[in-house]
C-alpha positions, 0 to 999 in steps of 0.5 A: 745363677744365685743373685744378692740384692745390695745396698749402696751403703754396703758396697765399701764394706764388699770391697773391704772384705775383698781387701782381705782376699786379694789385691784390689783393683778398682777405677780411682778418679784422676784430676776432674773428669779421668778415671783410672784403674789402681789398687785400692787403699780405701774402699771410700776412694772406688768410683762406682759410676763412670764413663771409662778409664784412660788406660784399659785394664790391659796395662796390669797384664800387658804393661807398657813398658816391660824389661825382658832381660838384662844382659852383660857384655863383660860377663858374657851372661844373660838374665832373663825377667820373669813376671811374678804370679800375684792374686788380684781382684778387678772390682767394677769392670765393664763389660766391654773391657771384661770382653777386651781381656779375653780377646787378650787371651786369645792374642797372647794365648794361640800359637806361642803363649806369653808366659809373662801375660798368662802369669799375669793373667792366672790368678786374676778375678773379675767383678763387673758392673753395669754402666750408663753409655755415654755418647761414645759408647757402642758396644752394643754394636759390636754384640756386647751388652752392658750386662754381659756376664762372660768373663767375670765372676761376680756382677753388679748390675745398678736397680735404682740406688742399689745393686743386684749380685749376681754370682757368676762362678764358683770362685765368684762364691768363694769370694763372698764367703764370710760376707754377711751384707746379702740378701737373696733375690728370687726374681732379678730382670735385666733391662736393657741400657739405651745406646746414643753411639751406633753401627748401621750395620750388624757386625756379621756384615762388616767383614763384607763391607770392608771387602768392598771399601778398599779404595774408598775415599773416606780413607783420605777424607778421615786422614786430613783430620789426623796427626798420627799421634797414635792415641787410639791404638795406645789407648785401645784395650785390644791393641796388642803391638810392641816394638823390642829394643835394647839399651845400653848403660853408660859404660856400654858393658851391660844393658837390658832389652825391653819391649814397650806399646806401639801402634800402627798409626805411629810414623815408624811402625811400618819403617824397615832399614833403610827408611822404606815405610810400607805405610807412610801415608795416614790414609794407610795407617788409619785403613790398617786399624780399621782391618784389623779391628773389623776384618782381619781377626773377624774373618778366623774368629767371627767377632769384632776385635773392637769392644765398643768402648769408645776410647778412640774416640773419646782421646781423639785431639782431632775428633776422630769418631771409629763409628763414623769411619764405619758408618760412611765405609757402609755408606760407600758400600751401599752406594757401590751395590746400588751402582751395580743393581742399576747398571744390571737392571739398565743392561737387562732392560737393554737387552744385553 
């Protein structure tokens, strides 16, 4: 793997020269304290050190609200939309959102693939960097270091005031044709970035404690504290949900049908006809999400569909911290093997 030291005053000129390539998308501050992914009109305008964006990058491949066809009643025909296939370039991507997007593909890719989100998805290239946790960062718990590579094709790892280059693929070389701003680097060591935010347990043994916790009383101790408003899942860059709907025009001889984000901590999502909600209480909601990010998939896939990146509970207006569910499930897993190697050792002891 080839690696390129590189100033800090060069990167506007690399992301200049990547503007000729592509379009670029890159994290933009938004008001104070956000940040943003958007495409770039001035390299001066890129932030390079920040906590996280709002939004994932999730929303470029499978936005939020997305027309599937148009239809008139009148003419008796049915237009379908179909996503238009473009060149871009994600510049300064985290590794847990890199990790996010391949956890994407294999959603929209296994079974029946989305033809609009594997248009979307042909085409992109990724250029990471490496990042400073803050105190809701964790994913190193979930086996994703600040420096993992997968995905991308080039990434910038911060030593000092500057960077070290790291060309990943061939379409990572491709990309820095024509750029003279480099400088080889022979020896490029890795070090390892602090964690404040973590996971008691390896995330192999999560499947196992979720198997225990069913009934756990911590599902209703978290559930007083929720308002089910859903910003974890609308948020979250691995949520995949969407409700389908159709809407008419004013003249009601023409509409469209579109499909939008929803989420399993909404009130309606679990709603069949007749208002039977199969999980109408927060308790349910909040366990589901839990399921499916550390048991479900985890048990077919051997991995976590949760990245780590602290989103959840970041946006949380109730203060809802993922890592703390886990940690007191784990708690309350731990307390149910200590009960049972008593109750063994009292019956051994008894003679029973």
């Amino acid at each position: 793997m080839e690696c390129y030291h590189l100033p800090h005053q060069t990167i506007p000129i690399l992301i200049d020269h990547l503007m000729t390539l592509a379009t670029v998308i890159a994290p933009h501050a938004k008001g104070e304290k956000s940040f943003t992914y958007a495409p770039v009109a001035h390299s001066r305008d890129v932030v390079l050190e920040y906590n996280r964006t709002l939004l994932s990058l999730k929303k470029f491949f499978l936005p939020p609200v997305e027309q599937l066809l148009s239809y008139s009643i009148r003419n008796q025909t049915v237009s379908e939309t179909i996503a238009e296939a473009v060149e871009r370039i994600f510049f300064a991507v985290h590794s847990y959102e890199m990790q996010a997007i391949l956890r994407l593909d294999h959603n929209m890719l296994e079974g029946h693939p989305e033809k609009n989100y594997i248009t979307r998805r042909t085409g992109a290239r990724f250029i990471g960097i490496s990042f400073e946790p803050d105190e809701f960062h964790f994913s190193r718990s979930v086996g994703i270091r600040v420096e993992e590579m997968g995905g991308f094709d080039l990434f910038l790892n911060k030593v000092g005031e500057d960077y070290h280059l790291f060309v990943i693929t061939d379409a990572g070389e491709k990309m820095l044709t024509g750029f003279q701003e480099l400088a080889p680097v022979k020896s490029a060591g890795m070090f390892e970035r602090h964690f404040k935010n973590k996971i008691k347990y390896h995330y192999n043994r999560l499947p196992e404690v979720l198997d225990h916790v069913y009934q756990s009383e911590v599902w209703q101790k978290v559930a007083g504290r929720c308002v089910g408003c859903g910003a974890c899942n609308l948020t979250c860059p691995t949520c995949y949900c969407f409700d389908v709907m159709d809407t008419l025009d004013l003249s009601v001889q023409s509409g469209e049908r579109s499909r939008r984000w929803d989420g399993c901590l909404l009130t309606p999502f679990a709603e069949v006809a007749g208002g039977e909600n199969f999980r109408d209480k927060f308790s349910q909601r909040l366990r589901h999400r839990i399921y499916r990010k550390f048991k479900y998939i985890t048990d077919s896939e051997s991995t976590p569909w949760c990245t780590g990146c602290g989103r959840c509970t970041a946006y949380c207006p109730a203060g809802i911290s993922i890592t703390e569910i886990i940690n007191d499930l784990i708690i309350d897993f731990q307390q149910q093997q200590y009960a049972k190697t008593n109750v063994k050792t009292t019956m051994t002891e008894s003679g029973i």
